[in-house]
C-alpha positions as CSV (number, residue, x, y, z in Angstrom):
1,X,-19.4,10.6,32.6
2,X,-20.7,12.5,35.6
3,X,-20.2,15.7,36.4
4,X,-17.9,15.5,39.1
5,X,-16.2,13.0,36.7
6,X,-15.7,15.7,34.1
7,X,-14.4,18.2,36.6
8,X,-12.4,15.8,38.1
9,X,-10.3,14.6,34.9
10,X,-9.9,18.5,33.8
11,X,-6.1,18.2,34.7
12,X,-5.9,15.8,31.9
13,X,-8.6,17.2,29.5
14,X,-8.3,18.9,26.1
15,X,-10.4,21.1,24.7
16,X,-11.1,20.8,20.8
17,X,-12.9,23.5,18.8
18,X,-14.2,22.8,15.5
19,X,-14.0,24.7,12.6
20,X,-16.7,25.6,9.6
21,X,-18.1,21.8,7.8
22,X,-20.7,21.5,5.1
23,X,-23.1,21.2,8.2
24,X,-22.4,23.4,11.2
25,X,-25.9,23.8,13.5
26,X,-25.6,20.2,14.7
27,X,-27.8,19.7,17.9
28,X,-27.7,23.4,18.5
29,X,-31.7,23.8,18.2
30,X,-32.0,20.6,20.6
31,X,-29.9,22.8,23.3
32,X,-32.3,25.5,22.6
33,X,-35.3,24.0,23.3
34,X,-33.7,22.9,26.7
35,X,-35.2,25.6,28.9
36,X,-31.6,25.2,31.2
37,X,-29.6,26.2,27.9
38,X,-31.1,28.3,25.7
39,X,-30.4,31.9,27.1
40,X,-26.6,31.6,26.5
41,X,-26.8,29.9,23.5
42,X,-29.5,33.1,22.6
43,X,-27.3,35.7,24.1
44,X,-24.4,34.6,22.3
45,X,-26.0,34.3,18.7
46,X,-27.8,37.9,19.3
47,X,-23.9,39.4,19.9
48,X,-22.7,37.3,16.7
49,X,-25.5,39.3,15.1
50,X,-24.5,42.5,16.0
51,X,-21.1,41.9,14.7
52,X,-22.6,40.5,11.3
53,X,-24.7,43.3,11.1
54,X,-21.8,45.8,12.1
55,X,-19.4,44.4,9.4
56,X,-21.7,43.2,6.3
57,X,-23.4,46.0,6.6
58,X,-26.9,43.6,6.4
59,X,-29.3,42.0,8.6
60,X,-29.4,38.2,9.8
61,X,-31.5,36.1,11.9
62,X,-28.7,33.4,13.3
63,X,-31.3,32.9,16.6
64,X,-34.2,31.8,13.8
65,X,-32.0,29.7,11.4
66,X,-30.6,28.2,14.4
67,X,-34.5,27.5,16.3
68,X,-35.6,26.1,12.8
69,X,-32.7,23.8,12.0
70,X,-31.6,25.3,8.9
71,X,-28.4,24.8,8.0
72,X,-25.7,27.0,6.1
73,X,-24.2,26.5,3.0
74,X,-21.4,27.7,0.4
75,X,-23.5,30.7,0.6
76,X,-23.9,31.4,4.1
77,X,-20.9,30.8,4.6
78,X,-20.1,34.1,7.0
79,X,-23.7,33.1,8.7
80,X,-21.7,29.6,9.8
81,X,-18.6,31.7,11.1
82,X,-20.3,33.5,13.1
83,X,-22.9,30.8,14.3
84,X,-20.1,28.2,15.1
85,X,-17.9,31.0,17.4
86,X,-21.4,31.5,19.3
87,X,-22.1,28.1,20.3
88,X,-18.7,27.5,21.0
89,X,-18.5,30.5,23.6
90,X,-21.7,29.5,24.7
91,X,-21.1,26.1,25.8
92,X,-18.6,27.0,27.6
93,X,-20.3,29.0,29.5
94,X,-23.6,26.6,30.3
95,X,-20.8,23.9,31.1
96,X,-19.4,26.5,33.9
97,X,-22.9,28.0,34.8
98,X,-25.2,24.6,34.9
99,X,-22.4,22.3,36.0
100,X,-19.4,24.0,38.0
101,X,-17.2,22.8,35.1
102,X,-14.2,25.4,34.7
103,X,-13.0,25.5,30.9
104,X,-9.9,26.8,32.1
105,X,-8.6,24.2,34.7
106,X,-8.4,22.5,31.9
107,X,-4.6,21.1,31.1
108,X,-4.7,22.2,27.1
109,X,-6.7,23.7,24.5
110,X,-6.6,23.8,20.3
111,X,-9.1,24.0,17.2
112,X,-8.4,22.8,13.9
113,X,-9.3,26.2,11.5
114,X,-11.8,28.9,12.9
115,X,-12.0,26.5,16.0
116,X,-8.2,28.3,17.0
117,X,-10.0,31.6,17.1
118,X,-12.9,29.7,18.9
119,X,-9.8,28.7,21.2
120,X,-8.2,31.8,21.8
121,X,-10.9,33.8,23.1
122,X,-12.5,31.2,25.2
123,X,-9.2,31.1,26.7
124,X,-9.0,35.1,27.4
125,X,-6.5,36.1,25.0
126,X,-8.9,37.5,22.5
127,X,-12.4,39.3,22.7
128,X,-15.7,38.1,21.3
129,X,-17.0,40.6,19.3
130,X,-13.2,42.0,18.2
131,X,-12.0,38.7,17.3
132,X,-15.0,37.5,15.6
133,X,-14.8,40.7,13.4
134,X,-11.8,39.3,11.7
135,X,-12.7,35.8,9.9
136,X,-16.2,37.8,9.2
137,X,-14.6,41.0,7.4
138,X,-12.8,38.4,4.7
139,X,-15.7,35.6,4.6
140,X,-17.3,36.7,1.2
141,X,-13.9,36.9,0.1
142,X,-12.9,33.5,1.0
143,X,-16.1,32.0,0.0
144,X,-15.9,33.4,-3.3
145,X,-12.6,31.8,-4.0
146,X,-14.0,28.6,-3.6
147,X,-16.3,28.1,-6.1
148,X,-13.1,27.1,-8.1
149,X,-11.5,25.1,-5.4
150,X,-11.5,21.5,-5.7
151,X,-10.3,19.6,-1.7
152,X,-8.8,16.4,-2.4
153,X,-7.7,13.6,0.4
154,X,-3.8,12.2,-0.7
155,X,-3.4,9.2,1.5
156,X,-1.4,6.5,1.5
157,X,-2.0,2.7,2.7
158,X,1.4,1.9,2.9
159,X,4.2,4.5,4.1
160,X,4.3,8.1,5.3
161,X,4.2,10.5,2.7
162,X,7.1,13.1,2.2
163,X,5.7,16.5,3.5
164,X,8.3,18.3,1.5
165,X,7.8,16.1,-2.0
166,X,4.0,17.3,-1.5
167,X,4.9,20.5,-1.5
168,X,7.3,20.8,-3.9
169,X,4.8,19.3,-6.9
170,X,2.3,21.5,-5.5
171,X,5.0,24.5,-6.4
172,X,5.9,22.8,-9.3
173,X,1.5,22.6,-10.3
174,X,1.4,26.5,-9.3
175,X,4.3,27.9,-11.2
176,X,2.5,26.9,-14.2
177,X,0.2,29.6,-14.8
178,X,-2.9,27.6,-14.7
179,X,-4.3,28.0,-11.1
180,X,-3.0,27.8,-7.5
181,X,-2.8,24.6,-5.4
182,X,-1.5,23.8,-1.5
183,X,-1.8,21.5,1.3
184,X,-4.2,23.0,3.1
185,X,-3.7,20.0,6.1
186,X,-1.2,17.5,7.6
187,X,-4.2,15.3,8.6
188,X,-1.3,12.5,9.9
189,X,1.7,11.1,8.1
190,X,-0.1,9.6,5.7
191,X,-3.0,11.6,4.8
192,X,-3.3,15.4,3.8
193,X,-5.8,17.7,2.3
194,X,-5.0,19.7,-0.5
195,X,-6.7,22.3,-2.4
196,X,-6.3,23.6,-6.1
197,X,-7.6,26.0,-8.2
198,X,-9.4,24.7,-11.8
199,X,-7.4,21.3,-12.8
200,X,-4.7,21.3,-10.4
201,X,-5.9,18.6,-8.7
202,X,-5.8,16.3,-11.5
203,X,-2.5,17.7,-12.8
204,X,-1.1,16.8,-9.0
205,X,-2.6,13.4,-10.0
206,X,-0.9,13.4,-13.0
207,X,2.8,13.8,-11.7
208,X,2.3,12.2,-8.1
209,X,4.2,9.1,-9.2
210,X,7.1,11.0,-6.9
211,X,5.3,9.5,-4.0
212,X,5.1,6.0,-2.4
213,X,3.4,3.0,-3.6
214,X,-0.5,3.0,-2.9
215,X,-0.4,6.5,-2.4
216,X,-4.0,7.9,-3.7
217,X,-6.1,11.0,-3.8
218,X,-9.6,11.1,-3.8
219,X,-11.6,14.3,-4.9
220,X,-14.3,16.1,-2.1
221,X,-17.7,17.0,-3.3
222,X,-18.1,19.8,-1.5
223,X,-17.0,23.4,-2.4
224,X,-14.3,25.1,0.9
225,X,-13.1,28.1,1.1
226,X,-9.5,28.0,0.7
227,X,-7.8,29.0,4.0
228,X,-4.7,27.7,4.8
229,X,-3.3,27.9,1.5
230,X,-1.3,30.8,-0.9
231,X,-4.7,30.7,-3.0
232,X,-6.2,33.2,-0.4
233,X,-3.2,35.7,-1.1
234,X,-5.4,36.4,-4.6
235,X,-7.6,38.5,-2.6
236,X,-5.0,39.7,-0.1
237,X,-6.4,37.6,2.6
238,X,-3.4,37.2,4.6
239,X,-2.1,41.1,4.7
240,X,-5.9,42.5,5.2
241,X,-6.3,40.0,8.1
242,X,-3.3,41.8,9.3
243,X,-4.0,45.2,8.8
244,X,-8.1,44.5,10.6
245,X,-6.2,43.1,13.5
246,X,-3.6,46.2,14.2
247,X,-6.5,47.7,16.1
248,X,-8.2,44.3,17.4
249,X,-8.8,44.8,21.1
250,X,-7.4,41.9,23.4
251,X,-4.5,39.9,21.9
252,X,-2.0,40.6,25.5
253,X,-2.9,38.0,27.9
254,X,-1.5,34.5,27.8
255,X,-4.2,31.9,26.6
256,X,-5.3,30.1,29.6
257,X,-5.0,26.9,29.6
258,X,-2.6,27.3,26.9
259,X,-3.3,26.8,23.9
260,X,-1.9,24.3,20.8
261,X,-1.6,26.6,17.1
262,X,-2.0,24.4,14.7
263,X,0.1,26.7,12.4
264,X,3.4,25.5,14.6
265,X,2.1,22.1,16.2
266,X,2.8,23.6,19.6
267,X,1.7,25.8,22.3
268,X,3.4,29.1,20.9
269,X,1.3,32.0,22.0
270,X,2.4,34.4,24.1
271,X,0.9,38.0,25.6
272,X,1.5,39.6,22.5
273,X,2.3,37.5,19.1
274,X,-1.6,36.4,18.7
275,X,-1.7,39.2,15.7
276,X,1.3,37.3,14.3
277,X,0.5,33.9,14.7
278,X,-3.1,34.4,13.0
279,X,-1.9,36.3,10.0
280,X,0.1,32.9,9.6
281,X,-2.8,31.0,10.0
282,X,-4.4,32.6,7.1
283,X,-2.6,30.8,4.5
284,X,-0.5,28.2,6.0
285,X,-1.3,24.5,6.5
286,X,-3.0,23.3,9.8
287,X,-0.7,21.1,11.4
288,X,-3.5,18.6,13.1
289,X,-1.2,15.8,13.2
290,X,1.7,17.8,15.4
291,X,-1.0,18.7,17.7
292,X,-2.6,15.5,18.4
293,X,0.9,14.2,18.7
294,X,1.0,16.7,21.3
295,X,-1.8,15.7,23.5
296,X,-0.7,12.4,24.0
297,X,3.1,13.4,24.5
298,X,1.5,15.4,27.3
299,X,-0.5,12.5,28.6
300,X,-3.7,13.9,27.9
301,X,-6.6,11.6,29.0
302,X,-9.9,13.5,27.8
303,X,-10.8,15.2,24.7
304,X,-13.7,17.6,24.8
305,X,-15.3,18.3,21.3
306,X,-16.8,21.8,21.4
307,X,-18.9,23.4,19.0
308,X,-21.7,22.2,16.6
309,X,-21.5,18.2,15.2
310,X,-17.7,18.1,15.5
311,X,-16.6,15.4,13.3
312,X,-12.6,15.9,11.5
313,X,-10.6,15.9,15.1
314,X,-12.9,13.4,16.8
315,X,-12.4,11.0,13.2
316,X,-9.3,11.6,13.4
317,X,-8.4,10.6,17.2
318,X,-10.5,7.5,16.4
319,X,-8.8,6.3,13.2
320,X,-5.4,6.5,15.4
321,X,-7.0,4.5,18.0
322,X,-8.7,1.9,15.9
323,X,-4.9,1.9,14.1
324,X,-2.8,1.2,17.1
325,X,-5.5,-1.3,18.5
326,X,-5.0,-2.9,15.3
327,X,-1.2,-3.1,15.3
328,X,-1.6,-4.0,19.1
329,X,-3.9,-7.1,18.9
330,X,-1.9,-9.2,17.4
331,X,1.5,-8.6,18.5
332,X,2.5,-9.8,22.6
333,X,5.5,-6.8,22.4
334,X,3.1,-3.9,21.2
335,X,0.4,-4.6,23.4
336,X,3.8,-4.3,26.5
337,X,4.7,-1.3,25.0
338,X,1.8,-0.1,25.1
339,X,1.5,-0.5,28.6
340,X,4.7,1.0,29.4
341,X,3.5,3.6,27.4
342,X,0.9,4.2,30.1
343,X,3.0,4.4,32.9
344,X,3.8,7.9,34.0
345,X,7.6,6.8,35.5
346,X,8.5,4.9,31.9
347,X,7.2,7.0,29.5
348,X,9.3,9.7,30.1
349,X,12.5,7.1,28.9
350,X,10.6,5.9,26.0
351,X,10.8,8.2,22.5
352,X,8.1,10.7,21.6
353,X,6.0,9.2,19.1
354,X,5.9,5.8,21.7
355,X,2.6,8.6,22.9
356,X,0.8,7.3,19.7
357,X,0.3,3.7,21.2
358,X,-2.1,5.8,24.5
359,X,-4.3,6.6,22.2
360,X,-6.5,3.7,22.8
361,X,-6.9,5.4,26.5
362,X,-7.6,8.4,25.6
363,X,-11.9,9.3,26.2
364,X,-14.0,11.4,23.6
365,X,-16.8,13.3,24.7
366,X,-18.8,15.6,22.5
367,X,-20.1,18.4,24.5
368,X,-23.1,19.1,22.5
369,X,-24.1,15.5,23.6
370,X,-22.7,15.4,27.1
371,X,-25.3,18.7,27.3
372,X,-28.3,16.9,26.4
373,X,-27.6,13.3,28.2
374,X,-27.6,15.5,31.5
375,X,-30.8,15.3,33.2
């Protein structure tokens, strides 16, 4: 895609912001090295140091990890906060600077975890260093809890699984007394992530006969913090988010383009509930599914991946594409509803979740990529 092409399909574009991964530098030392990038992306990790510096009370070198390739881990875990909310701004600002490419003519914006902060101030509602002070104030926290967090994958091959059965045995798991578990994501309607303290993931396995057939749950390797679910209320997550952001500066200007939380599924900020809506978003579950659900309700053509190596949304817009393709092939009424789907006049008769069946027209482009293809 061409720049003009990109400009000219932002009435239709989404962005996407990703949130922290077991890898988060991505091809950000290739951008680096590109003498027409590497000042922003500089300028922004210099300012992310200064807030590390201001709130750990400790010095860090994101420009050099970043230059050398080296990744974060478990234990840099506030390092990767801070690194993925720098790129993010500052590929923004190369897109607008190098290529004339406003972010916000864009028709929508949303980022699964950290990527909603990444969202908001990229859209003017929150400021850099203010808003990047929050997630870093409660990383050791949060990373701490983790180290007795287990993420699991339930998914089912066969029929959507009852949000409110999942919850319930997760309730059921907690009252217990033997550790805290929650559903951390509504990945789609048949796949969730959940996270649990000590057993409770096998205990969840134990009992989950409640659910469909071929429902299954398959264990992560990797150690998360555990945002998005009550186990971060141990350390008072949610209510010392609040009380950091009472005298955040920024929160009173409408997001621009506007942008989806995935704490509701929908585009609820205003010019003043930002404080609200992210002490929700501490230790509620990211609705990913009621957003993408979203963009294609609202007929949106392009999704832009910002950030470092994006991989969860951009999977997860590809395994709903692959799926409808596959229900599609084979079937001579899909395949017309799914061109009815397409038309702008008919798809307003047709009901909501008839949006799933554009995802086959929808385009991906990761911006870290676009960057470096542009010559």
């Amino acid at each position: 895609m061409t720049p003009k092409e990109f400009a000219e399909r932002l009435p239709d574009t989404a962005f996407a912001f990703r949130g922290y991964n077991f890898t988060n530098i991505g091809r950000t030392a290739e951008l680096m090295a590109d003498p027409r990038y590497c000042e922003p992306i500089e300028r922004y990790l210099r300012r992310a140091e200064a807030v590390f510096r201001g709130v750990l009370n400790r010095q860090v070198e994101l420009v050099e990890r970043v230059r050398r390739g080296e990744d974060t881990s478990l234990e840099t875990y506030a390092e990767a906060v801070a690194i993925i909310v720098a790129v993010e701004m500052a590929q923004l600002e190369i897109l607008e600077r190098q290529f004339q490419i406003e972010y916000q003519k864009a028709r929508l914006a949303f980022g699964y975890s950290l990527g909603e902060i990444g969202a908001l101030i990229a859209s003017g509602s929150l400021e850099f260093e203010s808003a990047l002070m929050i997630p870093l104030s409660l990383a050791e926290d949060c990373a701490a809890l983790a180290y007795d967090v287990t993420l699991a994958v339930l998914f089912s091959r066969a029929k959507m699984i009852p949000y409110a059965t999942v919850e319930r045995l997760c309730v059921r798991i907690s009252s217990e007394g033997r550790g805290v578990i929650g559903i951390s994501a509504v990945l789609s309607p048949n796949s969730f992530l959940l996270m649990g303290q000590g057993e409770t993931i096998e205990r969840f396995r134990a009992i989950m006969g409640e659910l469909p057939e071929k429902t299954y749950l398959r264990k992560n390797d990797h150690r998360w913090p555990p945002l998005h679910t009550p186990i971060v209320r141990q350390r008072s997550i949610p209510d010392r988010a609040a009380t950091l952001m009472n005298s955040m500066v920024g929160g009173f200007t409408v997001p621009r383009p506007p942008v989806l939380s995935l704490v509701t599924g929908a585009a609820s900020y205003n010019d003043y509930n930002a404080r609200e809506m992210l002490h929700r978003w501490t230790d509620e579950p990211q609705r990913l599914w009621d957003v993408v659900t979203q963009t294609l309700i609202q007929d949106i053509r392009t999704i832009v991946h910002v950030g470092p190596e994006p991989n969860l949304i951009p999977a997860t817009y590809t395994r709903l594409k692959d799926n409808v393709e596959a229900q599609t092939r084979g079937s001579i009424g899909m395949r017309a509803l799914s061109v009815v789907a397409s038309r702008p006049w008919l798809k307003s008769l047709l009901p909501e979740q008839t949006a799933l069946l554009r995802a086959p027209m929808v385009r991906q482009v990761t911006l870290e990529d676009w960057l470096l293809e542009q010559h």
